[in-house]
C-alpha positions as a Markdown table, in Angstrom:
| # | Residue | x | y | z |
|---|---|---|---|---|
| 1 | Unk | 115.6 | -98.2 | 53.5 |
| 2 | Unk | 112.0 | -96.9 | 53.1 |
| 3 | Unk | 113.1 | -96.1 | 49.3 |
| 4 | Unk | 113.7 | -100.0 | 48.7 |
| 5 | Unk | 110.3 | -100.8 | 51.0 |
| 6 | Unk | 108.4 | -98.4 | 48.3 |
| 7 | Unk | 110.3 | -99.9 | 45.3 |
| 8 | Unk | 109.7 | -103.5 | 46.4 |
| 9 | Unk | 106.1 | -103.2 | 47.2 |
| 10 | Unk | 105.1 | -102.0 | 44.0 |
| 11 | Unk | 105.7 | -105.3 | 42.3 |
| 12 | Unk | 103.7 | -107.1 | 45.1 |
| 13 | Unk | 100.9 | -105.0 | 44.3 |
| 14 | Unk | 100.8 | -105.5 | 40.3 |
| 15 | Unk | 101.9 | -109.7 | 40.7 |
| 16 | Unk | 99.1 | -110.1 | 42.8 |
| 17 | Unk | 96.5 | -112.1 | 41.2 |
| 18 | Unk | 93.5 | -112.7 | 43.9 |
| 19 | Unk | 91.9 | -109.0 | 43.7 |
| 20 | Unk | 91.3 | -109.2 | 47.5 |
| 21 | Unk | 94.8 | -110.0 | 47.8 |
| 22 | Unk | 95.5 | -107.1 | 45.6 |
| 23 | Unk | 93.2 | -104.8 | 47.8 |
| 24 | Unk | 95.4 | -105.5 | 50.7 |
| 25 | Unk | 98.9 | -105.2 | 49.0 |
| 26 | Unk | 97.4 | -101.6 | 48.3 |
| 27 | Unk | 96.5 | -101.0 | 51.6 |
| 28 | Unk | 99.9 | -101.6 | 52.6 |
| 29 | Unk | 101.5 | -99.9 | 50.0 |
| 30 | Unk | 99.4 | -96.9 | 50.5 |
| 31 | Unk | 100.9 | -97.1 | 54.4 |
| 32 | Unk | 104.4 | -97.2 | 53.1 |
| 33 | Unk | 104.2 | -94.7 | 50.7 |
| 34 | Unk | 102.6 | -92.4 | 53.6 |
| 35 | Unk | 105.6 | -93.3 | 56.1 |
| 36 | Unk | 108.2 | -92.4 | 52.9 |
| 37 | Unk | 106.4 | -89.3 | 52.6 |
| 38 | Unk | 106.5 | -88.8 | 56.6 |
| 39 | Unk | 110.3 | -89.3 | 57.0 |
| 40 | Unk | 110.8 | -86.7 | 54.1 |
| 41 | Unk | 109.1 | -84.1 | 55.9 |
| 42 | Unk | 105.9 | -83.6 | 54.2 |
| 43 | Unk | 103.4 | -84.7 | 56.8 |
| 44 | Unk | 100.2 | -83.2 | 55.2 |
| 45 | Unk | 101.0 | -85.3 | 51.9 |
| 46 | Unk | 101.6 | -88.1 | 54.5 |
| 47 | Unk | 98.1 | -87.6 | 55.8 |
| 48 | Unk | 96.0 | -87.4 | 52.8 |
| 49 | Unk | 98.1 | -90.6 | 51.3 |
| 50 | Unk | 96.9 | -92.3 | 54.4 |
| 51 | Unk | 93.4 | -90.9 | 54.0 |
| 52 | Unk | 93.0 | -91.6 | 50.1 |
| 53 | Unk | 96.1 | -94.4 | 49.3 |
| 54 | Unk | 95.4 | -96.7 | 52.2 |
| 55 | Unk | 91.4 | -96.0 | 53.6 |
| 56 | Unk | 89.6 | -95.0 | 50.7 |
| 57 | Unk | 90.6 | -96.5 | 47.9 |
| 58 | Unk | 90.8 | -99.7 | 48.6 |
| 59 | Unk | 87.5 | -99.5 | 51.0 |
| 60 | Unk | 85.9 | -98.7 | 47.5 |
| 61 | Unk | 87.5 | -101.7 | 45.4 |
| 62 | Unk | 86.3 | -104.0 | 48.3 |
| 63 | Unk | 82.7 | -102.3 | 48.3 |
| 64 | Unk | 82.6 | -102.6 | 44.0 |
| 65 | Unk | 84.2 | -106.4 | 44.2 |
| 66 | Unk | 81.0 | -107.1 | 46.7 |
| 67 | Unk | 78.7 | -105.6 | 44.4 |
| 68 | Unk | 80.1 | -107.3 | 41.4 |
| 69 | Unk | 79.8 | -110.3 | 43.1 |
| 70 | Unk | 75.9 | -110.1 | 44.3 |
| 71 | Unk | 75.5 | -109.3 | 40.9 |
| 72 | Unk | 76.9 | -112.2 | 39.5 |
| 73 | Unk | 74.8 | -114.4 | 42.0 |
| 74 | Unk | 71.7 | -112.8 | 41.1 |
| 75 | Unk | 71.9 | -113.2 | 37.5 |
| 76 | Unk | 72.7 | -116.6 | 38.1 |
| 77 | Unk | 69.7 | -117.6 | 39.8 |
| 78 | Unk | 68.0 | -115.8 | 37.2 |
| 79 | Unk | 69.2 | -117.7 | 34.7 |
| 80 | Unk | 68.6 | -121.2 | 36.4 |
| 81 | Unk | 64.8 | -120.4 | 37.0 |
């Protein structure tokens, strides 16, 4: 069951087109990847999956998509002055 979980999310991940939709289907990939991981007995991959593959990563796409986007605003208003 977790196998076809895993499988499925994948696609949900790539198809996404909103990146902070995308950040989230990660997120939750990251979490199902870490529980496929836990219920084949490797609990310390399970752990740094959840570490890395669902906290970090996408806590750093979120942080560069903000900073992209104050970017973006400020050359704007530099622009229009």
């Amino acid at each position: 069951m977790i196998l076809l979980l895993v499988a499925g999310g994948a696609p949900g991940v790539v198809l996404s087109r909103n990146p902070k939709e995308q950040v989230v289907t990660l997120s939750v990939y990251g979490l199902l990847c870490a529980l496929m991981f836990f219920i084949f007995q490797a609990p310390d991959v399970a752990l740094s999956q959840i570490t890395i593959g669902a906290v970090m990563l996408p806590l750093m796409i979120l942080l560069v998509l903000t900073k992209m986007r104050r970017q973006n605003i400020r050359r704007e208003r530099e622009t229009k002055k």
